[in-house]
Phi, psi and omega in degrees: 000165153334283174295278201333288195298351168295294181323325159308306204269351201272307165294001163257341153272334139318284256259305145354278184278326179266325172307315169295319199275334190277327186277306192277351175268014160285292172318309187300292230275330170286356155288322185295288177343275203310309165339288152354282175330296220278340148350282192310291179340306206272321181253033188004035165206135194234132181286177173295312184288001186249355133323263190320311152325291214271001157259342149310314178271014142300275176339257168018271159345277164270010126316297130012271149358286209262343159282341175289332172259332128356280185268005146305282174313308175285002167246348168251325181235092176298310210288004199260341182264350173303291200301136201304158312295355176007267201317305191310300191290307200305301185306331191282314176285344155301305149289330180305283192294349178306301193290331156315319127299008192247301184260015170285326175279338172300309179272003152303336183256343158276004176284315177307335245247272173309338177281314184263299193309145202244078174253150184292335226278172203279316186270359167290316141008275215272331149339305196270002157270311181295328204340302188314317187286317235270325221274321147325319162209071195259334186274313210277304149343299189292322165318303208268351181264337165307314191254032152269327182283308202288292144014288208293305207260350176293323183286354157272306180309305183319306181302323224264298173328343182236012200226309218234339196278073177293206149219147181276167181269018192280340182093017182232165199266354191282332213266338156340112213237127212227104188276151209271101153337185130288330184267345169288004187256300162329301175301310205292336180279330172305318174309298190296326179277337168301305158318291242282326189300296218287337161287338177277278190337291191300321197284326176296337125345271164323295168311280182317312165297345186272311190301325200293301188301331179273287214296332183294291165345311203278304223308322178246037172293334167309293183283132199279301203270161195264136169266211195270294195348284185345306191239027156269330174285310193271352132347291208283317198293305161336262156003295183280334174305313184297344181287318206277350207255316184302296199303329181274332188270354153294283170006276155335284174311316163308336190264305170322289190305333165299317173324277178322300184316300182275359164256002196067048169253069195277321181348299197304326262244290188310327173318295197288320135001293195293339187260358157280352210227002170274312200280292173318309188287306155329294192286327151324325207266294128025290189300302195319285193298321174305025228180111150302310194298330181277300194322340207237342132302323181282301203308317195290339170260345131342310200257347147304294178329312165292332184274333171317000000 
């Protein structure tokens, strides 16, 4: 019919467009990795902040990965997410790293956060000493709540999937119709408190480096040149904004997909899709130019490239 073949074609140009957006943010985020490696290798040791880069750009990665094969199966081979356990694991691992990425960027914006701010006060203090140790195992925290949440949504996908989950005869998994439940209300609150902690870390960051950055700014209205302080607060201020900009346009989306989802509006559902599958790789590329060291790695293998 007519809606079929629009609904076809409309998910194979989704399909598309996320498929371009998922392979180079594979790519962006496995140079920051390897970069990283080979890094470690010559100087058997990685600093915090290139900790926190290089499990990020893990995430990332097989985020990426396992969203990208998500949305190939539901659109190209649907009947294929029937089989047990398919649907569970793609959703579960999707969530581990989503979350996982989520909350590795929270803590990359209190490392900053805590590293650059110059408050007097005891525990910003004994923070900006600890920081180096805390961070191990501030990532390994972020790890274990991740794959308790992503557990928490493989046991839920399974019930609402085998109990709450029809299908339309159009043949796409977007098309799904889910009625709304405890468990479907139960993920969509997992979700949200998962956004919700790791935006609240950034946004408390943020606030804090802008307050640090004005009183340091009144401290040096006297002085005609700018000093390293200066501009290292405002490095980090970059950084965390590109953070504060991902997490509120994830929001967004999460608020949407809840929207869509309880009207059966799925149409919405591949939109909100192309700018998650988008966003990781971009916001890499973002990190890459904030960093001498990946920056100076990326141009230098740019510039082989060019002479070849």
């Amino acid at each position: 019919s007519p809606q079929q073949h629009n609904v076809t074609s409309y998910g194979a140009t989704a399909l598309a467009i996320i498929t371009l957006e998922a392979f180079a943010g594979m790519w962006i985020n496995a140079f920051i990795v390897c970069v990283l490696c080979i890094g470690w290798v010559k100087k058997k040791t990685l600093n915090s902040n290139e900790k926190i880069l290089l499990l990020l750009g893990c995430s990332r990665f097989w985020y990426l990965c396992f969203s990208w094969i998500y949305h190939l199966l539901s659109i190209i081979y649907p009947n294929y997410l029937f089989v047990h356990p398919t649907l569970q694991l793609l959703v579960s691992f999707t969530t581990f790293f989503n979350y996982s990425n989520l909350w590795v960027s929270a803590c990359l914006c209190v490392f900053y956060c805590i590293k650059i701010v110059n408050f007097r006060n005891r525990f910003f203090i004994y923070l900006k000493v600890k920081i180096d140790r805390m961070v191990p195992w501030l990532l390994l925290g972020s790890g274990i709540l991740a794959l308790a949440i992503g557990i928490v949504i493989y046991d839920l996908s399974e019930t609402v999937q085998s109990n709450n989950v029809t299908f339309t005869c159009l043949g796409s998994f977007w098309e799904a119709s889910t009625t709304t439940d405890k468990h479907f209300f139960s993920s969509f609150f997992l979700t949200g408190f998962g956004y919700a902690s790791s935006f609240m870390a950034v946004i408390l960051s943020a606030v804090f480096l802008l307050f640090s950055l004005w009183r340091h700014k009144l401290k040096m209205q006297t002085k005609s040149m700018k000093n390293l302080s200066m501009d290292a607060h405002i490095r980090a201020m970059k950084s965390i904004l590109s953070f504060l900009v991902m997490y509120s346009i994830n929001f967004v989306c999460l608020i949407l997909t809840i929207i869509y989802t309880m009207k059966n509006e799925n149409i919405m559902i591949p939109l909100i899709s192309i700018y998650l599958c988008a966003f990781p790789g971009v916001h890499s590329l973002i990190l890459i130019f904030s960093n001498p060291k990946l920056e100076k790695a990326l141009l230098k293998i740019l510039s082989c490239v060019k002479c070849e």
